[in-house]
FINUSE-251323 format. One record per residue (C-alpha): x, z, y. Coordinates in steps of 0.02 Angstrom, whole numbers, plus 32768, in hexadecimal, padded with zeros to 4 digits. Example, Ala and Ser with C-alpha at 12.3 -4.5 7.8 and 13.67 -1.06 7.14 Angstrom:
<atoms>
826781867F1F/82AC81657FCB/
</atoms>
This chain:
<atoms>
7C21748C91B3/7CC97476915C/7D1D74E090D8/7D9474F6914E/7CFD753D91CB/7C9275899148/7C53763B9184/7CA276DE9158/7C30773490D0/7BC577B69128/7B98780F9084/7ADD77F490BD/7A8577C09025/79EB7738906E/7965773D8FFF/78DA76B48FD9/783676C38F7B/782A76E78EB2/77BA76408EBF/780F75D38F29/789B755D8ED1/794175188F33/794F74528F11/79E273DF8F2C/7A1C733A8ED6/7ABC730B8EF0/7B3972668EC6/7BC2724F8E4C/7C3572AA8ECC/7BD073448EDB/7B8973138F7F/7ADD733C8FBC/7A6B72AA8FC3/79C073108FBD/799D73B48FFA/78E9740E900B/78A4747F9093/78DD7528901E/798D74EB9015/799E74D390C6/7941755B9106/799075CB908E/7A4B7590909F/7A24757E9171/7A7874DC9177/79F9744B91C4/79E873DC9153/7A3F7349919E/7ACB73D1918E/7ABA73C190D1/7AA9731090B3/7B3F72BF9076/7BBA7347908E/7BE6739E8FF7/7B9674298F8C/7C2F747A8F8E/7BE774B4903E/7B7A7542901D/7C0575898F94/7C2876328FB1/7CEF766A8FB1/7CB876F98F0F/7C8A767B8EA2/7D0776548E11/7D4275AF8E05/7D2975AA8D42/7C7D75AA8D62/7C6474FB8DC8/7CDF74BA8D42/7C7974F08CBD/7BE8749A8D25/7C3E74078D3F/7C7373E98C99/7BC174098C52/7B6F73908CCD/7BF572FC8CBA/7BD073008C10/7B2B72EC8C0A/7AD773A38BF0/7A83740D8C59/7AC374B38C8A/7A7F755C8CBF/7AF675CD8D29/7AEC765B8D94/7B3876428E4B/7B4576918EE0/7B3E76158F6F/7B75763A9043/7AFD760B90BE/7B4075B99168/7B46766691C3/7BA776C89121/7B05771190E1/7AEE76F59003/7A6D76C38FA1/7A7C76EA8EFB/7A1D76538E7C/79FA76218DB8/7A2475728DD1/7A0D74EA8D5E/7A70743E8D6F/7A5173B38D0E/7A9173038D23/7A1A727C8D61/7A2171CA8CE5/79E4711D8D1C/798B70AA8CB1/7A2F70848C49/7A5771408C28/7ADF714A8CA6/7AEE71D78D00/7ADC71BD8DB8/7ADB72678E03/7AAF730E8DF1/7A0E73788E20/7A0E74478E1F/797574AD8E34/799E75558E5E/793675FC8E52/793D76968E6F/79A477138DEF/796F77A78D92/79B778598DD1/79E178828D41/7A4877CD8D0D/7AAE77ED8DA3/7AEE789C8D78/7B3F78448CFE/7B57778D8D44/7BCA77E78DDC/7C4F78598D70/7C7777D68D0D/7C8877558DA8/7CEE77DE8E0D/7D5F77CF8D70/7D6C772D8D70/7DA2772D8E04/7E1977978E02/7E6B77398D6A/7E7676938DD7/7EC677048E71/7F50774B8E05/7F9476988E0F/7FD976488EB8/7FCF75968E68/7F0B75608E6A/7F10750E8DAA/7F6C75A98D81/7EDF760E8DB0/7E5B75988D77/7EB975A58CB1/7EBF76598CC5/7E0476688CE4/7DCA75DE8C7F/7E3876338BD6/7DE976DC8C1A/7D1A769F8C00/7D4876488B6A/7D9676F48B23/7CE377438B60/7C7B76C58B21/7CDB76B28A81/7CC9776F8A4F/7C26776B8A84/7C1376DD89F2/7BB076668A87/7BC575E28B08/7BA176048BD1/7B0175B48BA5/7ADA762E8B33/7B0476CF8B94/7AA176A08C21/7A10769A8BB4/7A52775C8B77/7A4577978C22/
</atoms>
């Protein structure tokens, strides 16, 4: 399923088990070369529906861009990252998850993809997590040009964070 096909959000949240733990690994690009059974039986894709197509599948349309720039900026680098998002399964249904992505490094310390293990949040993280993602948001909508929006939401977190005193990193650990 495209981007272009990707399901209409339902506002049906699909849950999964306080034990169980979402997998994927994914290349350079972002694009799934491992996914296990929770993955696909949470995101109801099959699994050769996953494989090779991009991560970018199972985004949900609420999620602020900021945030998979953060990610992505974290990961390239080198560092791991924590980050709340809230992911679409194939028939619009979201799943909520605590994921943490860290880059994968072959023998020579080069990084040579990426692998996320994803669980499920706290309650009481969310309350928080969503307000501040709805604004988010809402910052990168103001703005008909995309990098527009992205610079608008980007300064906004920043602003947050920095009169919080901490990084993302940080305030996830707050929650």
């Amino acid at each position: 399923m495209s981007a272009a096909t990707r399901a209409t959000p339902t506002g049906i949240e699909r849950p999964f088990a306080l034990e169980e733990i979402i997998v994927s690994k994914t290349d350079l690009k972002g694009h799934i070369t491992y996914a296990n059974d929770v993955f696909v039986r949470v995101s109801g894709y099959d699994e050769h529906e996953l494989i090779g197509k991009p991560h970018a599948v199972i985004r949900h349309p609420e999620m602020p861009r900021v945030i998979f720039k953060l990610l992505w900026d974290t990961v390239e680098s080198g560092r791991e990252l924590f980050a709340y998002v809230n992911n679409l399964a194939r028939n619009g249904d979201h799943y909520w998850v605590l994921a943490h992505i860290t880059p994968s490094f072959d023998a020579n310390g080069r990084i040579v993809g990426y692998h996320s293990n994803r669980r499920v949040p706290d309650a009481s993280a969310l309350a928080k997590v969503a307000p501040l993602y709805d604004k988010l948001r809402a910052a990168e909508r103001r703005h008909t040009d995309r990098k527009d929006g992205l610079a608008a939401s980007t300064a906004m977190l920043d602003g947050i964070l920095a009169t919080a005193g901490m990084s993302y990193a940080e305030w996830v650990w707050t929650l």
